[in-house]
C-alpha positions as CSV (number, residue, x, y, z in Angstrom):
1,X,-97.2,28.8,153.7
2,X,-98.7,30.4,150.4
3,X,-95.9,32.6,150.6
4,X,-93.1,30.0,150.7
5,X,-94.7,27.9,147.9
6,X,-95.1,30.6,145.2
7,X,-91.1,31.3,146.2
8,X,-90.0,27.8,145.8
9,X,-92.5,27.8,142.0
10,X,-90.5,31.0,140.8
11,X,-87.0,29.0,142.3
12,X,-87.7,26.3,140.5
13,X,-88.9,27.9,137.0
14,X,-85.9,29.5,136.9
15,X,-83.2,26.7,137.4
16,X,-85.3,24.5,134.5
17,X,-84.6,27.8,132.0
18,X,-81.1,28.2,133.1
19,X,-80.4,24.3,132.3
20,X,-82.4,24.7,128.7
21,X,-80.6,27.7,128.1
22,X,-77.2,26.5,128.8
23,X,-78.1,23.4,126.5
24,X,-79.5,25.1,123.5
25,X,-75.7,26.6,123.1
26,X,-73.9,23.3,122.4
27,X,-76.7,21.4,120.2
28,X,-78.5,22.6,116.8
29,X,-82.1,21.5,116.2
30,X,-82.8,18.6,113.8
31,X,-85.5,18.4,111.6
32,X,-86.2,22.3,111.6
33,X,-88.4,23.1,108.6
34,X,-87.3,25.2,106.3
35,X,-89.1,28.5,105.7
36,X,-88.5,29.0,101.7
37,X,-91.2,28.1,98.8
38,X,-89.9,27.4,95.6
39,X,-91.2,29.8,93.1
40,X,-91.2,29.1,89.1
41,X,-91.2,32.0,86.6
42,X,-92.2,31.7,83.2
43,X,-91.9,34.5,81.1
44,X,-93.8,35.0,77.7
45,X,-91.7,37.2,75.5
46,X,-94.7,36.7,72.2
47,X,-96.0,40.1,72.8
48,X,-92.6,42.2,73.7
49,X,-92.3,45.2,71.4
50,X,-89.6,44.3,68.3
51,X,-86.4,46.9,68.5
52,X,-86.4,49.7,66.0
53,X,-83.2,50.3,65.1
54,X,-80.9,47.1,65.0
55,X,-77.4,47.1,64.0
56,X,-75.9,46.1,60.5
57,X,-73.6,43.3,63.0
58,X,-76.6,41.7,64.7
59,X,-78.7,38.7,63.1
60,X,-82.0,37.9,64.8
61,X,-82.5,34.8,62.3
62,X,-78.9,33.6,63.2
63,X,-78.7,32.1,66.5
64,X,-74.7,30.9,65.5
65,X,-72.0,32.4,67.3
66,X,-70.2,35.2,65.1
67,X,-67.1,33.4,64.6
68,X,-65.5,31.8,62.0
69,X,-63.1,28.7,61.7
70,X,-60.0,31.1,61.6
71,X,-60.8,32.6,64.2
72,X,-60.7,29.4,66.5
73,X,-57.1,28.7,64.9
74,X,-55.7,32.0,65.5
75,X,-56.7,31.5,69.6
76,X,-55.4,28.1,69.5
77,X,-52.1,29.4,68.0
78,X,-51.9,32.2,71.1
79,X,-52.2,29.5,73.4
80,X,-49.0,27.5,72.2
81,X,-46.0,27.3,74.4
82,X,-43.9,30.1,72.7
83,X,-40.9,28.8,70.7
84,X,-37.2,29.6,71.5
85,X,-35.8,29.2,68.4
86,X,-35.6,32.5,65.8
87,X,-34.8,31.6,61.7
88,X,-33.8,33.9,59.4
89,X,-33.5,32.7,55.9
90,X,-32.2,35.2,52.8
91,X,-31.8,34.8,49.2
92,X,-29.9,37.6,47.2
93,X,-29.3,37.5,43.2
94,X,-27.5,40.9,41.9
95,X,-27.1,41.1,38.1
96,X,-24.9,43.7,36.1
97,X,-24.8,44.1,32.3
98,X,-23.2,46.5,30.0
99,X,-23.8,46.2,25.9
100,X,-22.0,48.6,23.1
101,X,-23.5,48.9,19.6
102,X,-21.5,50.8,17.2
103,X,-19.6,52.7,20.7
104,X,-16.5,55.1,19.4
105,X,-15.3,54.9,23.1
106,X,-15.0,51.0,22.6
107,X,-16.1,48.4,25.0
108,X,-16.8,44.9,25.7
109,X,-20.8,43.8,26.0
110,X,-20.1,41.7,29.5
111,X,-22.8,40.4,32.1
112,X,-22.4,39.3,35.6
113,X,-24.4,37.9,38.2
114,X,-24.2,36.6,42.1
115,X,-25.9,34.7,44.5
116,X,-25.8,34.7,47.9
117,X,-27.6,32.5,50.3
118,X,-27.8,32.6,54.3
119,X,-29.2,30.7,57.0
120,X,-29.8,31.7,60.5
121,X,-30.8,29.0,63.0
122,X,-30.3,30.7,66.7
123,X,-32.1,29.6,70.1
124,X,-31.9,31.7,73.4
125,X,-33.9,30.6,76.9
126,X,-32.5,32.1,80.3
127,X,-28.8,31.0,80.7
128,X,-28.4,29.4,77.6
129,X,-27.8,30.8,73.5
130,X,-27.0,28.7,70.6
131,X,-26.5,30.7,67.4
132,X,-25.9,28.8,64.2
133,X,-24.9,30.6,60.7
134,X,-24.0,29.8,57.1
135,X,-23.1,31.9,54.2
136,X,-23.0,30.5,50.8
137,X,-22.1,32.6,47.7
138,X,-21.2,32.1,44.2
139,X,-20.6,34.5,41.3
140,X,-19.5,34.7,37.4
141,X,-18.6,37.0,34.9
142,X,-18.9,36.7,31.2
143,X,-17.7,39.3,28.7
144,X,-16.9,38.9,25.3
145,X,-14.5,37.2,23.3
146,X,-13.5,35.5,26.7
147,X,-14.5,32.7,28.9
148,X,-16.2,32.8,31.6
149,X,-14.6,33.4,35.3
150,X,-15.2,33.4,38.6
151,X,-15.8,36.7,40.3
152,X,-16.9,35.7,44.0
153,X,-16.9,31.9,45.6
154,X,-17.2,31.4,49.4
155,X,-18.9,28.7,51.9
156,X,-18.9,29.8,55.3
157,X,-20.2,27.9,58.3
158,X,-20.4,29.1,62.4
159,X,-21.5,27.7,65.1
160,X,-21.7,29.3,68.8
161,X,-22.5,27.3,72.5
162,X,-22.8,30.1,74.8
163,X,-24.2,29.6,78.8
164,X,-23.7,32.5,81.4
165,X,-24.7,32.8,85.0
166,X,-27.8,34.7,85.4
167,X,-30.4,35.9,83.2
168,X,-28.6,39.8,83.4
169,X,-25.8,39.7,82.4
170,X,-25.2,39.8,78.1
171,X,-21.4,38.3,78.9
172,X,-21.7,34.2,78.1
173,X,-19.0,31.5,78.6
174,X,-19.0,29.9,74.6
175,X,-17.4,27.6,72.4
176,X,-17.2,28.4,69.0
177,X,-16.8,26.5,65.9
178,X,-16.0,28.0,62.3
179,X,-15.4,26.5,58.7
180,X,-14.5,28.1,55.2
181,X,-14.0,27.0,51.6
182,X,-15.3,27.3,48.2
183,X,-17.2,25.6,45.6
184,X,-15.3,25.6,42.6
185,X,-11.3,26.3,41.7
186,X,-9.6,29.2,41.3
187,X,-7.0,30.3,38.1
188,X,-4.7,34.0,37.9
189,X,-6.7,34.2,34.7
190,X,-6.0,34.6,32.0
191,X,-4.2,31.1,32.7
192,X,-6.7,28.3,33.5
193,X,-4.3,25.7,33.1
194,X,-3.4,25.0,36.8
195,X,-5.8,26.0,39.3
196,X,-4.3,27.9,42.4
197,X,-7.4,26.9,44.2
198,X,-9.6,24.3,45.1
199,X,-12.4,22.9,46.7
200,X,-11.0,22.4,50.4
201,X,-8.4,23.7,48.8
202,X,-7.6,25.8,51.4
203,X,-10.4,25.2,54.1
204,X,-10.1,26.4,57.6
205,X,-11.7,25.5,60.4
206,X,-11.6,27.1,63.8
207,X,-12.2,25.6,67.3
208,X,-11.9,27.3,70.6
209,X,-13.7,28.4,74.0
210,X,-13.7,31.5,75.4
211,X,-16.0,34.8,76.1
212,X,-18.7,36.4,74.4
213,X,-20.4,39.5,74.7
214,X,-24.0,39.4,73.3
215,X,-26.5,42.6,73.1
216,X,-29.6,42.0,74.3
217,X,-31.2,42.9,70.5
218,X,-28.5,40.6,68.8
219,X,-26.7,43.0,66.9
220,X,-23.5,43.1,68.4
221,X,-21.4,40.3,69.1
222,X,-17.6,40.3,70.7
223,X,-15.9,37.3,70.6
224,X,-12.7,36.6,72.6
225,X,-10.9,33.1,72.7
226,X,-7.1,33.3,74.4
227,X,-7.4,29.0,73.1
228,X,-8.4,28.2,69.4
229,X,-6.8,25.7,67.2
230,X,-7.0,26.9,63.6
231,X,-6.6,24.1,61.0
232,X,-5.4,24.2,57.6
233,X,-7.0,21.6,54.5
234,X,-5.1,21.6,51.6
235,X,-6.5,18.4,50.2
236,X,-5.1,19.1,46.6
237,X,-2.0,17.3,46.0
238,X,-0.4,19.2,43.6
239,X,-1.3,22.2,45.8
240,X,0.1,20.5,49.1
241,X,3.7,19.7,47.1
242,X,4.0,23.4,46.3
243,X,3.5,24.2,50.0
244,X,0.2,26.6,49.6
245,X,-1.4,27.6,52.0
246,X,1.7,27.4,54.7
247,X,1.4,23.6,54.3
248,X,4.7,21.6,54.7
249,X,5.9,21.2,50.8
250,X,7.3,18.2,49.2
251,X,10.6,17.0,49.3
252,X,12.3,17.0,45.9
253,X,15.6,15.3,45.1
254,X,18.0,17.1,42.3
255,X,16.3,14.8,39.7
256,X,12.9,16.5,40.2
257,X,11.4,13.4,41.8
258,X,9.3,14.1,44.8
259,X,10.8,12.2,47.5
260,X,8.0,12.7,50.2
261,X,4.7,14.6,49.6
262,X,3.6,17.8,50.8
263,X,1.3,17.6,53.7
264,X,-2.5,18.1,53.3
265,X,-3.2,19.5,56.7
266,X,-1.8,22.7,58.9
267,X,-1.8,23.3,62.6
268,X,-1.8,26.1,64.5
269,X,-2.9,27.2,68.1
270,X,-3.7,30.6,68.9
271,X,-5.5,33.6,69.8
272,X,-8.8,34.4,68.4
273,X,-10.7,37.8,68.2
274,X,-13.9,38.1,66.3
275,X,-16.8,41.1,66.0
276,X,-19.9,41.3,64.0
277,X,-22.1,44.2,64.2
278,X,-25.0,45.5,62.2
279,X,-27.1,48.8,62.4
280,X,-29.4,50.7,60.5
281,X,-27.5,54.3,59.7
282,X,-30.3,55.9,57.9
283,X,-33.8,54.8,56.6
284,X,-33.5,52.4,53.7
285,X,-29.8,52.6,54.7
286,X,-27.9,49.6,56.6
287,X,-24.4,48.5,57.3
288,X,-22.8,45.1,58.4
289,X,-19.3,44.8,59.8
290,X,-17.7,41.3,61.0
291,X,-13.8,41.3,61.7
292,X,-11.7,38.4,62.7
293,X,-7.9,38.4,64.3
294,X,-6.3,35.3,64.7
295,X,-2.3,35.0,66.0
296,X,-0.3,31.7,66.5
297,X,1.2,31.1,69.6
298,X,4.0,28.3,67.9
299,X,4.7,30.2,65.5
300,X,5.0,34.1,65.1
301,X,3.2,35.3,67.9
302,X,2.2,38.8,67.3
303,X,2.1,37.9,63.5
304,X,-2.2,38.6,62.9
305,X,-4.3,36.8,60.3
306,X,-7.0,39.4,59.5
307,X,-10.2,39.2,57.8
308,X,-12.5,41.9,57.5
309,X,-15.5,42.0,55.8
310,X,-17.3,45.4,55.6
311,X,-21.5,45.9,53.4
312,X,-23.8,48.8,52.7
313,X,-27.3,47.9,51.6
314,X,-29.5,50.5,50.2
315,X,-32.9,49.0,50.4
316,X,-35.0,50.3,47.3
317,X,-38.3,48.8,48.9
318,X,-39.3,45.3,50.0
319,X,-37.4,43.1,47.7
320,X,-35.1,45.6,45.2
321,X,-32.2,46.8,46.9
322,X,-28.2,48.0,46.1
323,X,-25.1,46.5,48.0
324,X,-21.6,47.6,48.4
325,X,-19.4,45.5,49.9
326,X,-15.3,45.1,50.7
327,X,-13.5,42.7,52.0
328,X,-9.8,42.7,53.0
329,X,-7.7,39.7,54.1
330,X,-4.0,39.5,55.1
331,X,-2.3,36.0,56.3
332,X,1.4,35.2,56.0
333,X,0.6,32.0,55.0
334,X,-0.1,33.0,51.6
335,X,2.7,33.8,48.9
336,X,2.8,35.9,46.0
337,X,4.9,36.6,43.4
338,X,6.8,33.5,43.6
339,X,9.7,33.0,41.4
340,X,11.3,30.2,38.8
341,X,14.2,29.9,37.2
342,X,14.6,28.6,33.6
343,X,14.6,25.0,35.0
344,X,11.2,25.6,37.5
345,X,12.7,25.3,40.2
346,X,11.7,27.9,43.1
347,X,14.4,30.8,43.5
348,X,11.9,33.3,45.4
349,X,8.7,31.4,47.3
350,X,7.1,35.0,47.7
351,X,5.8,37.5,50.3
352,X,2.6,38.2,51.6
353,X,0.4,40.7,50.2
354,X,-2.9,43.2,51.7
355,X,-5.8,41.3,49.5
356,X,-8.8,43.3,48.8
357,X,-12.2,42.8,46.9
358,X,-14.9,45.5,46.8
359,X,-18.5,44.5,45.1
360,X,-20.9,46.8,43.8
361,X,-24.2,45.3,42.9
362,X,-27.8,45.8,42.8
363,X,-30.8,42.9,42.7
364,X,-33.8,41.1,44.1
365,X,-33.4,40.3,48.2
366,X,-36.1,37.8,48.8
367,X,-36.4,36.8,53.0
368,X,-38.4,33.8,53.9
């Protein structure tokens, strides 16, 4: 009987564990005390041993962080969204003078100066470039025992759109807008009684779309347009009755009367062709090249207006610096040599001739 009871003990004992056991595995204690103890430090520091040797940078009177207002502006201007927009801004005044005193050779004492102003406004993010552009330049000549003339007069504004498909390629589809005139009018000197140019006088303007190819460090740039309207301003009267510029001229009757005036504006449709490019040769030594072709469809196709423009700049340091420059133009569109007879009227209207201009000139370049 002793036996059976101490079996049916240990039986027992055992199925209570098993049940606590399989309990304890779904339920977490509550309440359990926590077994850390919170422990303060205080440290005295009165008696530590001073450094020896301290550093010319380090204050121990100065408990002010080391930096100074700037230096807060300078990281606030790192952590500006960057801008996609690039200016480029140029002034350029070149002066030449030559003075005799008492020269066997002989000589005039004459002086000459020119300005020449540019603007660059361009903006480029992924697919999209906008480059904007204009020239202005102006130039006079004074010698003795004449008046003064004109030696160089241009305004010259561009404008390119340009979108492509993926941030890879440098080809873009763009539209491109260009416009040209001068300042002030023009004589054959040494006659300065009837100008042969004008303000507007010609001015041409050209519109088209097309394809562009664009280097990736902007310093070459082909242009090809196979649809550009080029327009012709003659908004002189007396210009636009003699037919410059390949305006329509005036109708005369045999009296000399002019029956129906000479148009003021000249269209043409064509193809279009243009190329800038600059490099640096040698040091101190760079070259700029811009080229435009232009044919009429209407008209003479195959007949090409050309304009090319060609500068070396020899840089003496930051702001002193030399420039040679040419510049060759051809259009049909403008006569020379036109003939009279002893009445005035027009036997011979002209030809077209090669024009060419070469400028040698040193001066101050100021960039900004």
């Amino acid at each position: 009987m002793l036996h059976n009871f101490f079996i049916r003990l240990s039986f027992l004992c055992l199925l209570i564990m098993s049940v606590n056991q399989i309990s304890s595995q779904d339920t977490i204690p509550k309440n359990t005390p926590s077994d850390s103890v919170l422990i303060i430090t205080i440290q005295d520091r009165s008696f530590q041993e001073k450094p020896r040797v301290i550093p010319r940078g380090i204050k121990l009177a100065n408990s002010k962080a080391g930096l100074k207002p700037s230096d807060f502006d300078l990281a606030l201007r790192r952590r500006r969204l960057p801008s996609f927009w690039t200016n480029k801004n140029k002034l350029g005044i070149s002066m030449n003078e030559v003075a005799f005193v008492n020269w066997s050779a002989g000589g005039n004492n004459s002086i000459s100066a020119l300005a020449d102003l540019k603007f660059e406004r361009n903006y480029k993010f992924r697919y999209i470039k906008w480059d904007n552009y204009m020239d202005l330049r102006y130039g006079l000549n004074l010698q003795e025992n004449q008046k003064l003339r004109k030696t160089d007069d241009a305004i010259r504004l561009s404008s390119t759109f340009g979108y492509r498909r993926d941030t890879i390629s440098n080809w873009f589809y763009s539209v491109k807008a260009n416009f040209n005139t001068q300042f002030s009018n023009g004589f054959k000197y040494p006659d300065r009684s009837s100008p042969i140019s004008r303000f507007m006088a010609p001015g041409y303007s050209f519109l088209g779309a097309g394809t562009s190819y664009i280097s990736p460090n902007q310093k070459f740039n082909l242009y090809i347009s196979p649809l550009t309207q080029k327009t012709t301003f003659v908004l002189d009267q007396d210009l636009a009755d003699k037919g410059a510029f390949g305006v329509e001229k005036a109708e005369i009757d045999a009296d000399g009367n002019i029956v129906r005036e000479g148009e003021n504006i000249f269209l043409e449709f064509g193809f279009l062709i243009s190329n800038s490019w600059e490099a640096i040769l040698f040091e101190n030594v760079g070259i700029k090249h811009r080229l435009s072709l232009y044919s009429d469809y209407l008209r003479r196709f195959g007949n090409i207006d050309v304009d090319w423009e060609l500068n070396l700049e020899f840089r003496i340091n930051r702001y002193i610096a030399t420039t040679i420059g040419t510049q060759l133009i051809y259009d049909d569109d403008i006569l020379f040599n036109e003939q009279k007879d002893d009445d005035g009227n027009v036997t011979d209207p002209g030809e077209p001739k090669l024009q060419f201009r070469q400028l040698l000139g040193v001066g101050v370049s100021y960039a900004f």
